[in-house]
C-alpha positions in Angstrom: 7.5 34.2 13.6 4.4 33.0 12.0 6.3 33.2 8.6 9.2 31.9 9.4 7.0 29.2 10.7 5.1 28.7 7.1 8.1 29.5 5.6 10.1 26.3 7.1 7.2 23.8 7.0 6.6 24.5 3.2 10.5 23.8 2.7 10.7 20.8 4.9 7.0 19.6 3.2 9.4 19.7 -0.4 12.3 17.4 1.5 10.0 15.1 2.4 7.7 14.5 -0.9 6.8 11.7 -0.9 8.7 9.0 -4.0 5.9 6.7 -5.1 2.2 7.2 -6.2 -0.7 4.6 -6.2 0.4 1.8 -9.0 3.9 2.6 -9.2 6.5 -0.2 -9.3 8.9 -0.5 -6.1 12.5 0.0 -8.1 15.3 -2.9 -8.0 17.5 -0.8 -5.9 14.5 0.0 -3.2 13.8 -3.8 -3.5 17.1 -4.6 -2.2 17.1 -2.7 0.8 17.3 -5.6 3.7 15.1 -4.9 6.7 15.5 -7.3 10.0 12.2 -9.0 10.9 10.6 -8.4 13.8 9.6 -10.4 16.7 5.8 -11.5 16.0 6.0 -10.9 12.8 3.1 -13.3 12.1 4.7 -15.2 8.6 6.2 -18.7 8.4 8.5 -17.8 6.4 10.8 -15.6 8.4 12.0 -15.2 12.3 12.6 -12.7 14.2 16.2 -11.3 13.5 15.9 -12.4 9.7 17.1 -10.3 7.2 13.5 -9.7 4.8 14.0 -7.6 0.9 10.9 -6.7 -0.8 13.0 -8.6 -4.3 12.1 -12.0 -1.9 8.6 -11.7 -3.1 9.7 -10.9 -7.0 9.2 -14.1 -8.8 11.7 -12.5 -11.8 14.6 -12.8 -8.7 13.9 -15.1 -6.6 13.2 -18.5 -8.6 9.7 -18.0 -10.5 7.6 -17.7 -7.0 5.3 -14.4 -7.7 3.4 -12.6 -4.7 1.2 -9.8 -5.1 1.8 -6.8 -2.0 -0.2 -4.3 -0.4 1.3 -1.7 1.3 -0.7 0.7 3.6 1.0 3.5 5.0 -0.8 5.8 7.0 -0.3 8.7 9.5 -2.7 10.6 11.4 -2.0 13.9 13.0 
């Protein structure tokens, strides 16, 4: 059972690998994925129920306006 158990987490650890390392650019196509702001969301710029896409902070798409991003992504166990 315990191998089975090793056996399954290393194959669903391969799935899962993760698609972007530290200075990497964010793709067009990953850009473009529309996310719907939340409630609270703390920016002037959107409300909740807005439709947000990374490409709205690329200056090269979205009229010359540049912003530099930070994302933190973090998971404890």
């Amino acid at each position: 059972m315990r191998v089975l158990f090793t056996i399954l987490s290393f194959s669903f650890s391969l799935i899962i690998a993760q698609v972007y390392c530290a200075g990497d650019q964010i793709s067009l196509s990953d850009q473009n994925i529309e996310y719907i702001v939340a409630q609270n969301a703390g920016n002037e710029e959107y409300s909740s129920g807005d439709i947000f896409k990374l490409s709205d902070l690329n200056g090269d798409l979205n009229g010359g306006k540049y912003h530099v991003i930070f994302i933190d992504m973090s998971e404890t166990w």
